[in-house]
C-alpha positions in Angstrom: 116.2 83.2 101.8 116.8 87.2 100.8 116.2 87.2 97.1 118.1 91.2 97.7 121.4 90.3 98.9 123.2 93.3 99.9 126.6 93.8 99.3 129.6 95.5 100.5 129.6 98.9 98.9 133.0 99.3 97.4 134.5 102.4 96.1 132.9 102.0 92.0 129.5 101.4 94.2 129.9 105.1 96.5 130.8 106.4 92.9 127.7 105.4 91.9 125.0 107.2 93.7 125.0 110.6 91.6 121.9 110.4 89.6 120.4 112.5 92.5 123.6 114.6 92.7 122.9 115.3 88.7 119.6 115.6 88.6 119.9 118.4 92.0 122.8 120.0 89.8 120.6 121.0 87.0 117.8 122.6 89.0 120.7 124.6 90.7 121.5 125.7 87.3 118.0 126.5 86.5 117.5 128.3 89.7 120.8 130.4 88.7 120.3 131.3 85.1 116.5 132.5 85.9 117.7 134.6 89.5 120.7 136.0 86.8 118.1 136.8 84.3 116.4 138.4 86.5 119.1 140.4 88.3 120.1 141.8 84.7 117.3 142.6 83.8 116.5 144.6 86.4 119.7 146.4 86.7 119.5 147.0 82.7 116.0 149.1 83.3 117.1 150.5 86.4 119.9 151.9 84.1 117.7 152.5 81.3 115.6 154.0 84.3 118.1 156.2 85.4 118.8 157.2 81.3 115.6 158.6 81.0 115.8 161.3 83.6 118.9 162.8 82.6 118.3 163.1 79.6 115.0 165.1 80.0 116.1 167.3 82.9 118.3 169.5 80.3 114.8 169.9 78.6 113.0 170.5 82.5 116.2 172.7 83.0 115.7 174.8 79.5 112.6 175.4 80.2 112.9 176.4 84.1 115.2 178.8 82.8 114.2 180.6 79.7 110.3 180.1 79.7 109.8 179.6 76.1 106.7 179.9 73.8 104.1 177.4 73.6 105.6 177.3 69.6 109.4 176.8 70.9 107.8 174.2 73.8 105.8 172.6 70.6 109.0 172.6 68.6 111.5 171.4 71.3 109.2 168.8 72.4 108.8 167.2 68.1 112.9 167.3 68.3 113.0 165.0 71.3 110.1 163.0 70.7 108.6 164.5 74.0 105.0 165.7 75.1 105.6 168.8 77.1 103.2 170.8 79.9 103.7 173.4 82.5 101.0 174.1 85.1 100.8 176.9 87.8 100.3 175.9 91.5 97.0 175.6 90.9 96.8 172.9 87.8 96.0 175.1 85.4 97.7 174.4 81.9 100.1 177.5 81.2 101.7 175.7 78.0 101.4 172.5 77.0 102.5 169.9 73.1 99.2 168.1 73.9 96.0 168.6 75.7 95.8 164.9 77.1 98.4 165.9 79.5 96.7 166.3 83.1 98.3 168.0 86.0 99.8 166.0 88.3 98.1 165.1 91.7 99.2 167.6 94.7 100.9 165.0 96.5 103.0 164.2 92.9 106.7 165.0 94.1 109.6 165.4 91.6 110.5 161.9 89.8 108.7 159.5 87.7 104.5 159.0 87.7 101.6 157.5 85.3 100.3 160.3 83.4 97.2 160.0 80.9 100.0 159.3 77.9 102.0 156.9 80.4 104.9 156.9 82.5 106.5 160.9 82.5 108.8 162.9 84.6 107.5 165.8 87.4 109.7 168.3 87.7 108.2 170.7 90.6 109.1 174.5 89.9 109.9 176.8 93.6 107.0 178.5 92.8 104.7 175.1 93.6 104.0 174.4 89.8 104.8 171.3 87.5 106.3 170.9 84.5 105.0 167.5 83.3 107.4 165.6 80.4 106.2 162.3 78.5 108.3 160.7 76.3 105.8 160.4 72.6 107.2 156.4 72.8 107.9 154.7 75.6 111.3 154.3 76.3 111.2 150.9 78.2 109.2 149.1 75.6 112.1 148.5 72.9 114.1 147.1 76.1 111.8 145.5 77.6 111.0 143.7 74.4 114.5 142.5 74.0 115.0 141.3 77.7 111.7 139.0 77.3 112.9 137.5 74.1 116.3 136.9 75.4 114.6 135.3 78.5 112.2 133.2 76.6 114.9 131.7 74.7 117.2 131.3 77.9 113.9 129.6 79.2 113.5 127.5 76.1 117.2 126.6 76.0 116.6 125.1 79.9 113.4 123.3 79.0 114.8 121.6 76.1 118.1 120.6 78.2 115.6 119.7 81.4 113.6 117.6 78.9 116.3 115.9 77.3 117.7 115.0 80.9 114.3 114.0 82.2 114.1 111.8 79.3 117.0 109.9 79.5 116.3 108.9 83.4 112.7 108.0 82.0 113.8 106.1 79.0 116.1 103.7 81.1 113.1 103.5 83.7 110.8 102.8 81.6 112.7 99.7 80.1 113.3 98.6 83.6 109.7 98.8 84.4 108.9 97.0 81.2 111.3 93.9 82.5 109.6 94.1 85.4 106.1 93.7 83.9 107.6 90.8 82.0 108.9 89.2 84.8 106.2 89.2 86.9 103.8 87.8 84.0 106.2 84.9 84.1 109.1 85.2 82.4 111.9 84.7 84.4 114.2 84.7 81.8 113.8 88.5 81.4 116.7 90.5 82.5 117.8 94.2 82.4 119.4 96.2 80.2 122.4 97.4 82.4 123.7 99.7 79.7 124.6 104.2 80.3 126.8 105.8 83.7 127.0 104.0 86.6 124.4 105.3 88.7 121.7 104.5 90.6 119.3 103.8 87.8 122.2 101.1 86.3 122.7 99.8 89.9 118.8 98.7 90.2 119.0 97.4 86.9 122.2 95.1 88.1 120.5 94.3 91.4 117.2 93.2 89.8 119.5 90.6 87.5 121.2 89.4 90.1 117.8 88.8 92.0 116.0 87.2 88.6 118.7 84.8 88.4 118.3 83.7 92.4 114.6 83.5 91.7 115.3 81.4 87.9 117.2 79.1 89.8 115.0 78.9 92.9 112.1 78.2 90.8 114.3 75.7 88.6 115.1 74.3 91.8 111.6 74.2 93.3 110.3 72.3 90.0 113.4 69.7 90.5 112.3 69.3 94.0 108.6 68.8 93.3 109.7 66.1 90.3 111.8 64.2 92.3 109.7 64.1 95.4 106.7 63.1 93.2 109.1 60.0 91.9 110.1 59.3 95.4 106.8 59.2 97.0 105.5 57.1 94.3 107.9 54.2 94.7 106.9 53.7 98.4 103.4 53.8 97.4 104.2 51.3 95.1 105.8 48.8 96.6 103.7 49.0 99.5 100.4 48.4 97.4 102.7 45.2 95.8 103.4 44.0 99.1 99.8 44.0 100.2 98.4 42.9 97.2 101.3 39.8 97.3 100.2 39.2 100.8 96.7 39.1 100.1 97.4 36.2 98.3 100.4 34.2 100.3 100.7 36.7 103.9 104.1 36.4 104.9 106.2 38.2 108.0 108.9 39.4 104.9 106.1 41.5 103.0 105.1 42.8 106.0 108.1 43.9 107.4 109.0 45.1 103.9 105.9 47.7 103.9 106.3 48.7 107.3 109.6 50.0 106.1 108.2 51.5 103.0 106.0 53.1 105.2 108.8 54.6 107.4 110.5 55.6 104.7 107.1 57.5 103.5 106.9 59.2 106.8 110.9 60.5 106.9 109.9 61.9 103.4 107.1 63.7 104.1 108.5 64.9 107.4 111.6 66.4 105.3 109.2 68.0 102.7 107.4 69.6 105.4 110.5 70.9 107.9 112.4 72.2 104.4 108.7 73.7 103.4 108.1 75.7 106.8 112.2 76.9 106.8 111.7 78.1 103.1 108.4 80.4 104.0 109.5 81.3 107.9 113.1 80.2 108.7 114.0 78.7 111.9 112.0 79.1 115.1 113.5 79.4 117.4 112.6 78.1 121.0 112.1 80.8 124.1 114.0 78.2 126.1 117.3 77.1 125.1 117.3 73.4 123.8 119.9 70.9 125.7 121.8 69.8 122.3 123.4 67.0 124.4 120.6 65.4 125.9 118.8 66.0 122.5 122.3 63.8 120.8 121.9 61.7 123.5 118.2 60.6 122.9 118.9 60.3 119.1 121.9 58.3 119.7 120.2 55.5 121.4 118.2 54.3 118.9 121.0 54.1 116.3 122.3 50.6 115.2 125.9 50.5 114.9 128.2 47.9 113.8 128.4 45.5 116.8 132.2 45.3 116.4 132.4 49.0 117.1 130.0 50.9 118.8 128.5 54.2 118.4 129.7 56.3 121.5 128.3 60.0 122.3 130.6 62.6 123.5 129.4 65.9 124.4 130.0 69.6 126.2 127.1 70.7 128.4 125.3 73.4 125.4 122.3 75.0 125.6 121.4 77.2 122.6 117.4 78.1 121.4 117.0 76.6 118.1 113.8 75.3 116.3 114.2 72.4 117.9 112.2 70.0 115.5 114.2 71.2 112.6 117.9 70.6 114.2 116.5 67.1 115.5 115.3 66.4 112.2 119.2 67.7 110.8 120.7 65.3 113.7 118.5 62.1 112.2 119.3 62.9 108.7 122.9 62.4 109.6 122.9 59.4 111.8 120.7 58.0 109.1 123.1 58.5 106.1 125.7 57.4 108.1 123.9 54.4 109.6 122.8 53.5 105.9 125.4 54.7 103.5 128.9 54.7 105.6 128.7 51.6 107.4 127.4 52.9 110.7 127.8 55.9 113.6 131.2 55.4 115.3 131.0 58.9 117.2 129.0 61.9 117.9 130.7 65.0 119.9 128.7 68.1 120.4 130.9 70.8 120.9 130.7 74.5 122.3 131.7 77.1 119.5 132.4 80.5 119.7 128.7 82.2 119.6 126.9 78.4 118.9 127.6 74.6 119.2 128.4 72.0 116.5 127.3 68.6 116.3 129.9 65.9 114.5 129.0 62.9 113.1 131.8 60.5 112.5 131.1 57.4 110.5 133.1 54.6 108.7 132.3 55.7 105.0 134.8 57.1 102.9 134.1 59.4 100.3 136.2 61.4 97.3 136.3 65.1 97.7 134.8 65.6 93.8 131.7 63.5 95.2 130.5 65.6 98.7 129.1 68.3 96.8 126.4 66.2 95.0 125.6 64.9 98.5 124.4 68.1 99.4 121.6 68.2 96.9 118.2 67.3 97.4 117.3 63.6 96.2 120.9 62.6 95.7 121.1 58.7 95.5 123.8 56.8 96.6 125.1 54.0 95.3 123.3 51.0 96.9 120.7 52.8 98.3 117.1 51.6 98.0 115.7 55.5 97.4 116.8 59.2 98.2 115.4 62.3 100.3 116.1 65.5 101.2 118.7 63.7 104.0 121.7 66.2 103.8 120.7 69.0 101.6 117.8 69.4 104.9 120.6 69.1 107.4 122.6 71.8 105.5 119.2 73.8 105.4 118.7 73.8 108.7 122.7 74.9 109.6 121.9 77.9 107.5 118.4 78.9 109.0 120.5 78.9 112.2 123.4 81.3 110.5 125.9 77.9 110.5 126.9 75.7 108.0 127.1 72.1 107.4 130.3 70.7 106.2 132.3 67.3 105.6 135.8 66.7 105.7 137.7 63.2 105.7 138.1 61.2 109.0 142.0 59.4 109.0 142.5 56.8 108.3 138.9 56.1 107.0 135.9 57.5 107.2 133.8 60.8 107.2 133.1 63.4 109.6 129.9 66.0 108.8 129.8 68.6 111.0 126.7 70.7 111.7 127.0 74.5 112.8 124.2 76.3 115.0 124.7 80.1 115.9 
């Protein structure tokens, strides 16, 4: 039996499944904020980039074109905030604000490059010299200072958000995962808490409930099963150990033939305990060679005792289906037996083709009320006049649904019942 029974997914249930949608939307979001960061920033110092130049080539440009004084280069260059050189073609220092500044490299074209005092502009003159400016403070540090706080809160904003989503998922999980613990240390009673959106986190929790209570009432049923089998073996055993004792005293055909019985009664039991036992841990096996259900009918048919005044009588289509053979024979007794020792006797048995399977009806002379046939179906039922109980009909209807069928009753007019056994 599946404890995971899957079902149909309806609409609310497609719905559902968007925990990986949300989870994949927020790392998109990430990845866009830090890729737009990023793009702004670097378009803000390319700008700021682009700034810079301009506004020192009016200086290169003044100085190109009126060749001032060391003393106006000195004072010019204090107005600006600017360190100022020009060298000849052959790197020697013609004028200069500081004597830090080096000459540029030969290979040093016009544009920015990383002087001694930093990052400055090379302006190249036609006659092959350099005039060398270098701003006194740099002019991407205020900016660049701003954009990295700005990004370290944007970054700060995300990692709080990411953490606060990451900890919701891992809240819920973690109370799952602490139900689970408690379940598997044995309490079954311990359930989810099926609480926040429906998504897939909520639809494990509801899954894993719906499969506690199929194991809570497995087990419940499992510890009914063992009680009532342990009654039911024991009063047997009992009257069997009267009977001998009884007969070691005064031997008589009637005790004897009263524990041979007991005995046979033993032996159905523990044959039922041990064909529901091996369909609980491996389900039906099936045969390689399809079984002839009406020879199989046939040969439990024969032994049956049925009212003389009637007659059992065994009708059947020519069916051939593989089937664990020992369990549906097992299924076929258990119904001739009820009907042989709680209705008043077999009247008829018809296998039948099916579409995809056969069915086996047993008709017998009891009559039954509809409110009743249920509590048939459960393991040790007793009926009224009947000397003990089995697994009878709750083993039959085992073995229907091992085989994908179904066991049913329904009433036979004008009296009687008819149980019919589905195989697939």
């Amino acid at each position: 039996m599946s404890l995971w029974r899957r079902e149909p997914c309806s609409p609310r249930m497609r719905r559902a499944h968007r925990l990986h949608i949300h989870i994949y939307a927020s790392f998109l979001l990430i990845l866009v904020l830090s890729v737009g960061a990023a793009l702004f920033a670097a378009r803000a110092l390319r700008e700021e980039h682009n700034d810079v130049p301009r506004h020192i080539t009016r200086v290169l440009q003044w100085i190109v074109a009126e060749s001032p004084s060391t003393e106006a280069l000195v004072a010019r260059g204090d107005e600006l905030g600017l360190h100022l050189a020009v060298f000849d073609s052959t790197g020697r220092t013609l004028r200069a604000t500081s004597t830090d500044i080096t000459a540029p490299g030969a290979d040093a074209n016009t544009g920015w490059t990383r002087t001694s005092l930093g990052w400055g502009l090379v302006l190249r003159t036609p006659d092959g010299g350099a005039i060398v400016s270098v701003p006194r403070h740099d002019p991407f540090d205020g900016r660049l200072r701003r954009y990295g706080i700005a990004l370290l809160v944007m970054l700060l904003v995300v990692g709080i958000g990411s953490y606060k989503l990451a900890r919701r998922i891992t809240r819920r999980l973690d109370g799952l995962t602490e139900t689970l613990d408690r379940f598997g240390e044995g309490d079954l009673t311990a359930r989810a808490s099926v609480t926040g959106r429906y998504d897939e986190v909520r639809l494990v929790a509801e899954r894993f409930n719906a499969a506690a209570d199929r194991v809570q009432a497995l087990v419940a049923a499992e510890r009914r099963m063992t009680a009532n089998a342990s009654h039911e073996l024991r009063s047997p055993l009992a009257r069997i150990r009267l009977a001998l004792e009884l007969a070691r005293e005064a031997p008589s055909r009637e005790l004897i033939d009263g524990a041979v019985a007991d005995i046979a009664e033993l032996d159905r039991l523990v044959e039922d305990l041990l064909v529901d036992a091996r369909l609980a841990a491996r389900g039906a096996e099936r045969s390689a060679v399809p079984v002839d259900l009406s020879a199989l009918v046939a040969e439990l048919v024969g032994p049956v005792s049925a009212p003389p005044e009637d007659g059992a009588s065994a009708q059947s289509d020519a069916v051939r289906l593989a089937v664990d053979e020992r369990a549906v024979r097992r299924a076929i007794r258990n119904l001739l037996d009820n009907a042989v020792e709680h209705a008043g006797g077999v009247t008829r048995v018809r296998v039948l083709a099916i579409e995809g399977g056969a069915a086996v009806e047993v008709e017998d002379e009891g009559s039954l009320a509809a409110q009743d046939v249920p509590a048939l179906f459960e393991p040790f039922a007793r009926r009224q006049g009947s000397r003990g109980a089995g697994l009878g009909l709750s083993l039959a209807r085992d073995v229907a649904e091992a085989h994908g069928g179904t066991l049913v009753w329904r009433a036979r007019q004008p009296k009687g019942s008819i149980f019919r056994l589905e195989l697939r």
